[in-house]
C-alpha positions as CSV (number, residue, x, y, z in Angstrom):
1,X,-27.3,99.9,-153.5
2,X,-28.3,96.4,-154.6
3,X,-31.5,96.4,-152.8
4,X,-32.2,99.6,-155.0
5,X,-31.1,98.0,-158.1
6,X,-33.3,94.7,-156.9
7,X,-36.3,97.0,-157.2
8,X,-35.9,98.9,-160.1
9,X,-35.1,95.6,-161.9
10,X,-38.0,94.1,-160.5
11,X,-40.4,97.5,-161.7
12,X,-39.3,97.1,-164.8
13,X,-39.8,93.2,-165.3
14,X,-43.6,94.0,-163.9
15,X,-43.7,96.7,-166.5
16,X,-42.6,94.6,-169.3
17,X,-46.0,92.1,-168.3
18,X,-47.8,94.8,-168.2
19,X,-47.0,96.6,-171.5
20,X,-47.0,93.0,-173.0
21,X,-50.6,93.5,-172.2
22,X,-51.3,96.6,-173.7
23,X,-49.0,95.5,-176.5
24,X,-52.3,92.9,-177.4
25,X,-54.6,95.7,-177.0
26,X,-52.6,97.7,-180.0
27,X,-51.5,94.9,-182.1
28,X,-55.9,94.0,-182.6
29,X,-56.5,97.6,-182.5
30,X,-54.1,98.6,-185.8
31,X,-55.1,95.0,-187.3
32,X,-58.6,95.8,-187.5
33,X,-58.1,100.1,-188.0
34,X,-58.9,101.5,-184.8
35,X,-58.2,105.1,-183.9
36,X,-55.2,104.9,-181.3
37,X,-54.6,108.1,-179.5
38,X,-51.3,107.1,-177.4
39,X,-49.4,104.3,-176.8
40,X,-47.1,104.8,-173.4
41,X,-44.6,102.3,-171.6
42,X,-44.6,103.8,-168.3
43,X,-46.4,106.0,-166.4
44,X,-46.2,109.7,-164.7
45,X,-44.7,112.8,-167.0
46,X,-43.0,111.7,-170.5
47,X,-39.2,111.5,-170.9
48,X,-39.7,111.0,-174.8
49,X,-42.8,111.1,-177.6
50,X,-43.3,110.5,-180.9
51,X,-45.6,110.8,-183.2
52,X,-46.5,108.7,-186.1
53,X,-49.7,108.3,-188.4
54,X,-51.6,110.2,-185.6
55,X,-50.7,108.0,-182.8
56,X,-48.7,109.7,-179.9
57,X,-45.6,107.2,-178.8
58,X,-44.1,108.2,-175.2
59,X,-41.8,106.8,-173.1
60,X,-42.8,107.6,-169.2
61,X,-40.7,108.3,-166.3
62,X,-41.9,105.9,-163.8
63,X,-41.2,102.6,-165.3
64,X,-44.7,100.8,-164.2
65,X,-46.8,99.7,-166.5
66,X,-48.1,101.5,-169.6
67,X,-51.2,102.6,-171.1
68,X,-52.9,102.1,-175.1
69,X,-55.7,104.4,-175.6
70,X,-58.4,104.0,-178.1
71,X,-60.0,107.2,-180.1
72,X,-63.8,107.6,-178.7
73,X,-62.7,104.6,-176.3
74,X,-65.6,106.1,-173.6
75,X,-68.2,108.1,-176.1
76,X,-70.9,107.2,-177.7
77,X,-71.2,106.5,-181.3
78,X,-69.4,109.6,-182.5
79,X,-70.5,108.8,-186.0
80,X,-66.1,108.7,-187.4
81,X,-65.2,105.0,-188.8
82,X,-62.0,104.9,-186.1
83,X,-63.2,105.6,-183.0
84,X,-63.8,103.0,-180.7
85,X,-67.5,102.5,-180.2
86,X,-68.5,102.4,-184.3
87,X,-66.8,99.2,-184.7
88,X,-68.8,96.1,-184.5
89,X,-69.1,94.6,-181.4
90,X,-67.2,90.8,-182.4
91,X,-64.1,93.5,-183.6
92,X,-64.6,95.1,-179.6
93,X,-64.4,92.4,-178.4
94,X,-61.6,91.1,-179.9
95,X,-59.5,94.0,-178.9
96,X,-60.4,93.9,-175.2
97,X,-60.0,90.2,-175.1
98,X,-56.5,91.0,-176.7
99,X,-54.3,92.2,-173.7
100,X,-55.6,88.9,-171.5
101,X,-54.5,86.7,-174.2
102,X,-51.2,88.1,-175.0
103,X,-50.6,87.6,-171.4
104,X,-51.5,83.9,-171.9
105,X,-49.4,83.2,-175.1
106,X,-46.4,85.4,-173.0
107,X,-47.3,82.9,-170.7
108,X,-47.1,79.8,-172.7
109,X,-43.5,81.0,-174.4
110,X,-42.0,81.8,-170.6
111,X,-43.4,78.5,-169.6
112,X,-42.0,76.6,-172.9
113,X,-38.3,78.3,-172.6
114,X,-38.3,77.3,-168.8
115,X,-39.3,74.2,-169.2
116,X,-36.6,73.7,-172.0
117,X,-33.7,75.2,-170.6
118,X,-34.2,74.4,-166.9
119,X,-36.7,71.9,-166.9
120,X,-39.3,71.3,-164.1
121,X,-38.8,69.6,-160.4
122,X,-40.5,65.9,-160.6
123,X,-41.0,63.6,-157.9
124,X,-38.3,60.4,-158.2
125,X,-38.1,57.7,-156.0
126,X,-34.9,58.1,-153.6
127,X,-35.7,54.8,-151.1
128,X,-38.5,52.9,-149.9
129,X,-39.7,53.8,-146.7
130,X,-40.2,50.3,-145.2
131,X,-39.5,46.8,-146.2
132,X,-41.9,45.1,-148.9
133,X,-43.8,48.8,-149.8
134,X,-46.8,48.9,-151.9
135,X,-44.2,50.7,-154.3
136,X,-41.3,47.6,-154.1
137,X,-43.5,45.1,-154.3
138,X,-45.4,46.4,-157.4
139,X,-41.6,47.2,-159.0
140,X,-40.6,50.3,-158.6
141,X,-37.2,51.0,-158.4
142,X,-34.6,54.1,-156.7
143,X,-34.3,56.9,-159.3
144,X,-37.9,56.2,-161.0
145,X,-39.4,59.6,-161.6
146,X,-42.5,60.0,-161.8
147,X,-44.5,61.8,-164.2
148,X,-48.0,60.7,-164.1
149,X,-50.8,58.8,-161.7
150,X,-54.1,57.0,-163.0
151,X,-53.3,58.9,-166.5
152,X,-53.0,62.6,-164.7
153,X,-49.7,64.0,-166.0
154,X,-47.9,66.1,-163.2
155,X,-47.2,69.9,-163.3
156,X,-45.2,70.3,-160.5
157,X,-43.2,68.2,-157.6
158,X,-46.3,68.1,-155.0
159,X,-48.9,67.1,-156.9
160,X,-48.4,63.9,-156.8
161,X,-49.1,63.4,-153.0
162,X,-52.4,64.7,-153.0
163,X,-53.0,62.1,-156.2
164,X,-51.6,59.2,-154.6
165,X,-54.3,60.4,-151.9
166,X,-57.3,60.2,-154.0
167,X,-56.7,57.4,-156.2
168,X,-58.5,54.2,-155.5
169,X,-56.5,51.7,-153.0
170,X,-57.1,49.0,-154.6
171,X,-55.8,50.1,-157.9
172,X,-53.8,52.6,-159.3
173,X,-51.0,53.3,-161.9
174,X,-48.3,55.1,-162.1
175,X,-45.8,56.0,-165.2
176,X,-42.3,56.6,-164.5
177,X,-39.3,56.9,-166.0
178,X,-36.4,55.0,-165.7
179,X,-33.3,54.8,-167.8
180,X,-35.0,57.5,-170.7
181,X,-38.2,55.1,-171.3
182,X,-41.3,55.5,-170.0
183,X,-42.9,52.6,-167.8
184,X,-46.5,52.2,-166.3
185,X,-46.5,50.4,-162.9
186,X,-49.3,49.3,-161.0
187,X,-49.6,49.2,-157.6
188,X,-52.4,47.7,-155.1
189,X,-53.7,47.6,-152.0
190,X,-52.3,51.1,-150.7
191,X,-54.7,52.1,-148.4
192,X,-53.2,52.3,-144.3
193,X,-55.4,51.3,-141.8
194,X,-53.0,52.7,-139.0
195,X,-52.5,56.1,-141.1
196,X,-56.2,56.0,-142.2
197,X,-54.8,57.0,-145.7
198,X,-53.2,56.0,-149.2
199,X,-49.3,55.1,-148.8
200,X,-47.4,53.6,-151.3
201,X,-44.1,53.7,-149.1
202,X,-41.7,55.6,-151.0
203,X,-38.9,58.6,-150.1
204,X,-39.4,61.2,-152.4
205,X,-36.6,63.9,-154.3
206,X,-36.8,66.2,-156.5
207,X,-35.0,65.9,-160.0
208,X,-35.2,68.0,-162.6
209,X,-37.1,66.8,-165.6
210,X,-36.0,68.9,-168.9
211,X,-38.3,69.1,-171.7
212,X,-38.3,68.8,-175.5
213,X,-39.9,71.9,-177.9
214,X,-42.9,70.0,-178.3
215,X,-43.3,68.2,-174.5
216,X,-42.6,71.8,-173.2
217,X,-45.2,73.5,-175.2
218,X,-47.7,70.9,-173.9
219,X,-46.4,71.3,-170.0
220,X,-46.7,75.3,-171.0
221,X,-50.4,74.6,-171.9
222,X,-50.5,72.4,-168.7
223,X,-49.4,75.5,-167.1
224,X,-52.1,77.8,-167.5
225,X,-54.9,74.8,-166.6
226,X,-53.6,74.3,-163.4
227,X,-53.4,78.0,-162.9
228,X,-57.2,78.3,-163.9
229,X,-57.6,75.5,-161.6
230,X,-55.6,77.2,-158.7
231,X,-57.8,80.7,-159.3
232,X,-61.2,78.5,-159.0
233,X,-59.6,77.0,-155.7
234,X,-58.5,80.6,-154.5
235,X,-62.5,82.1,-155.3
236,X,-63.9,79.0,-153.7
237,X,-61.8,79.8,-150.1
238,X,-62.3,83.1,-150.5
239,X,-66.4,82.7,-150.7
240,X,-66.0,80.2,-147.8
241,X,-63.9,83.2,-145.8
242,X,-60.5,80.6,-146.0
243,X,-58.1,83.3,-147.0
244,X,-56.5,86.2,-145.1
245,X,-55.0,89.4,-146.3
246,X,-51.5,87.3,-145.8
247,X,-52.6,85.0,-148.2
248,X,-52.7,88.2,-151.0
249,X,-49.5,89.8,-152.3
250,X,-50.4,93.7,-153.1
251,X,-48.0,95.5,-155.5
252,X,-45.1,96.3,-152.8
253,X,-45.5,92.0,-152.1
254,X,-45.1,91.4,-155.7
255,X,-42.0,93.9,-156.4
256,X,-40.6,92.5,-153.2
257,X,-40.9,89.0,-154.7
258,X,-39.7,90.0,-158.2
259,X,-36.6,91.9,-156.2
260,X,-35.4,88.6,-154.3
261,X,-35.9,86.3,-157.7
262,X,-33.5,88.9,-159.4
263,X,-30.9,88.4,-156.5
264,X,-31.4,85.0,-157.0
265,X,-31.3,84.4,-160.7
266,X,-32.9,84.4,-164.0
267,X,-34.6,81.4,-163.3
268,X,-36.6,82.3,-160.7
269,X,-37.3,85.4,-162.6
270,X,-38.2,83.5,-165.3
271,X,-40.5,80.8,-163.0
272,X,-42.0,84.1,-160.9
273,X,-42.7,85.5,-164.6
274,X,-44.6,82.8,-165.8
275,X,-46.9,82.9,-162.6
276,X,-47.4,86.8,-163.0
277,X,-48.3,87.1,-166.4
278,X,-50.4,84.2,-166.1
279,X,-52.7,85.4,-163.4
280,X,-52.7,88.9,-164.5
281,X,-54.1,87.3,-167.9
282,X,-56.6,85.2,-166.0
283,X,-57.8,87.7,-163.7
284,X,-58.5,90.7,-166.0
285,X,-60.8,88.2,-167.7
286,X,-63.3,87.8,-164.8
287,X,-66.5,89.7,-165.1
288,X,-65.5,92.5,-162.7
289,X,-66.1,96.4,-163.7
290,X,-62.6,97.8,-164.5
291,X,-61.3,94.8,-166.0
292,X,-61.2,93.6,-169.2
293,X,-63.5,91.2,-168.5
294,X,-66.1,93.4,-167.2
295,X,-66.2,95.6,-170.4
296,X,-66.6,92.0,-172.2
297,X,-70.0,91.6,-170.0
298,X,-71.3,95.0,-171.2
299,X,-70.4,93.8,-175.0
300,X,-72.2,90.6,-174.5
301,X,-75.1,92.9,-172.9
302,X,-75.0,95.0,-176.0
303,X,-75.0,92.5,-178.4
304,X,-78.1,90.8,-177.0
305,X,-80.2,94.1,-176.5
306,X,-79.0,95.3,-179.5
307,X,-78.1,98.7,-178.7
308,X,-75.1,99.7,-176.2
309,X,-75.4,100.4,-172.0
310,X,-75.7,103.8,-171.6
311,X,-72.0,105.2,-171.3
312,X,-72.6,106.9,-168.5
313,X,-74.0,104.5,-166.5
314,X,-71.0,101.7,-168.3
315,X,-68.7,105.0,-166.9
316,X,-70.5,104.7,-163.3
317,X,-70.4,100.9,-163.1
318,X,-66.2,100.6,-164.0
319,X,-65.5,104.1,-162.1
320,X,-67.1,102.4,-158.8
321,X,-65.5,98.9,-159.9
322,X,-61.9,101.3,-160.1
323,X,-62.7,102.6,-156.5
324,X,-62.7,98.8,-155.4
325,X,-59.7,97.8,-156.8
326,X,-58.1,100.7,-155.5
327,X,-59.3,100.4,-152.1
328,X,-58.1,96.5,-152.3
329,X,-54.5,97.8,-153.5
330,X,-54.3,100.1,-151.0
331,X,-55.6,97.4,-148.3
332,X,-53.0,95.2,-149.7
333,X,-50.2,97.0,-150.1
334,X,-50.5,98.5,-145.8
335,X,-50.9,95.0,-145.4
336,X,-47.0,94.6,-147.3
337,X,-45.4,97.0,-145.3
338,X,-46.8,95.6,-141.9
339,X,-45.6,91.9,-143.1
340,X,-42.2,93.8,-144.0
341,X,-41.9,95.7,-140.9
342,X,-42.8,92.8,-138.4
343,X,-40.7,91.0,-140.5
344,X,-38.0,93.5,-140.1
């Protein structure tokens, strides 16, 4: 019974990103007077609809997702003021562009409220790993946490060994703090000819760093970067063939990962959140038919020939682009089940 209620929790937290979505889609689309037909949370046959000033308001069975769907959202110019294609294209785009960015700012409010109420996990110094360290003889001390190298503020608990790695051994500083106030230390000569690497000689832990409003709307904006950081990384090993199918959660992989954060608590709901809605903001902006970023690419095309793609062959282009995705989903989420069942 609780794995059941793990799931269902977990569909509906993944439906709540996703309607958020669609949410930004509706709020531009009423702002600047366009023709909405429906407006669903859910999917599959409705439980309840509505209808108000000509738009059709359903609640759906299954609770995944949700839809918004524009008047004339896939004609031609049909010649009425609301549909879809007679708006200008700065207004289009605007709307499309809308369901990505509420995903960002849902992002940046998640990130804010985590980063307030639980803080984030920061590397402090526990000991020194031998006698008269890099670290100890420059002055740091047990219980300094640090929070920035060469000027780079952290994100996250691991980060800072890979920039301890490629700062300059002769040089480098660090910022900690210690005892509430922050202090830069720097530290020289690093570099280990027997380890053939940078090693300031310190034992790290992780300690929880809580945030003010104003530090955790920064480290929210710090947030997304690193994720559009981490998404160049990911398309740069994929070109270079460096990632494999187990490397890719499908939907089952992401429900099963939402369904363990609700058993574990709301804070790694609210952590897993953050990393969802993020990348499913970041992602439907690429230039890929069937995304929202792909549909940008044929505005930008339009507004530079100055007449519109042809929409059936913008139809042909984002129904192939569909087929893809699909085919990836359904790639992905065999490739769930055998993790699960091997896993067993």
């Amino acid at each position: 019974m609780s794995t059941v209620i793990s799931v269902l929790a977990a569909l509906i937290v993944l439906s709540i990103i996703v309607v958020l979505h669609e949410l930004g889609h509706y709020c531009a689309g009423r702002i600047f007077g366009f023709g909405i037909v429906e407006f669903s949370v859910g999917m599959g046959p409705a439980i309840i609809k509505k209808e108000k000033n000509g738009i059709t308001y359903a609640l759906r069975a299954l609770p995944i997702g949700g839809m918004c769907q524009f008047y004339g959202e896939d004609q031609a110019d049909t010649g009425d003021g609301k549909a879809f294609s007679c708006h200008p294209i700065w207004q289009r785009m605007i709307v499309i562009a809308a369901g990505p960015v509420m995903n960002i700012l849902t992002t940046i409010i998640l990130a804010t409220v985590m980063l307030m109420t639980y803080g984030e996990y920061m590397p402090a110094v526990n000991s020194f790993s031998f006698e008269n360290s890099p670290a100890e003889v420059a002055g740091m001390q047990s219980g300094d946490i640090i929070v920035a190298v060469d000027g780079h503020e952290l994100s996250y608990y691991n980060e800072v060994s890979s920039l301890i790695r490629a700062a300059d051994s002769k040089s480098m500083t660090l910022e900690v703090i210690r005892g509430g106030e922050h202090i830069e230390i720097e530290i020289k000569d690093f570099y280990s000819e027997q380890e053939g690497r940078n090693i300031i000689g310190i034992v790290m832990e992780p300690v929880r760093l809580k945030q003010n409003f104003f530090g955790a709307v920064a480290g929210s904006f710090n947030y997304v970067w690193q994720m559009i950081k981490d998404l160049i990384s990911f398309f740069d090993m994929l070109l270079h063939g460096q990632v494999s199918s187990g490397d890719v959660a499908g939907p089952v992989g992401i429900v099963s990962m939402i369904g363990q954060a609700v058993r574990t608590g709301f804070e790694t709901v609210l952590r897993l959140g953050v990393l969802i809605s993020a990348n499913l903001g970041l992602m439907n902006l690429l230039p890929l038919p069937a995304l929202d970023g792909g549909r940008l690419v044929f505005l930008i095309i339009e507004a530079v020939r100055g007449k519109p793609v042809p929409p059936e062959k913008e139809g042909i282009v984002h129904f192939v682009g569909l087929v893809l995705l699909l085919c990836l989903v359904i790639f992905l989420t065999i490739s769930d089940v055998r993790t699960f069942i091997i896993g067993g």
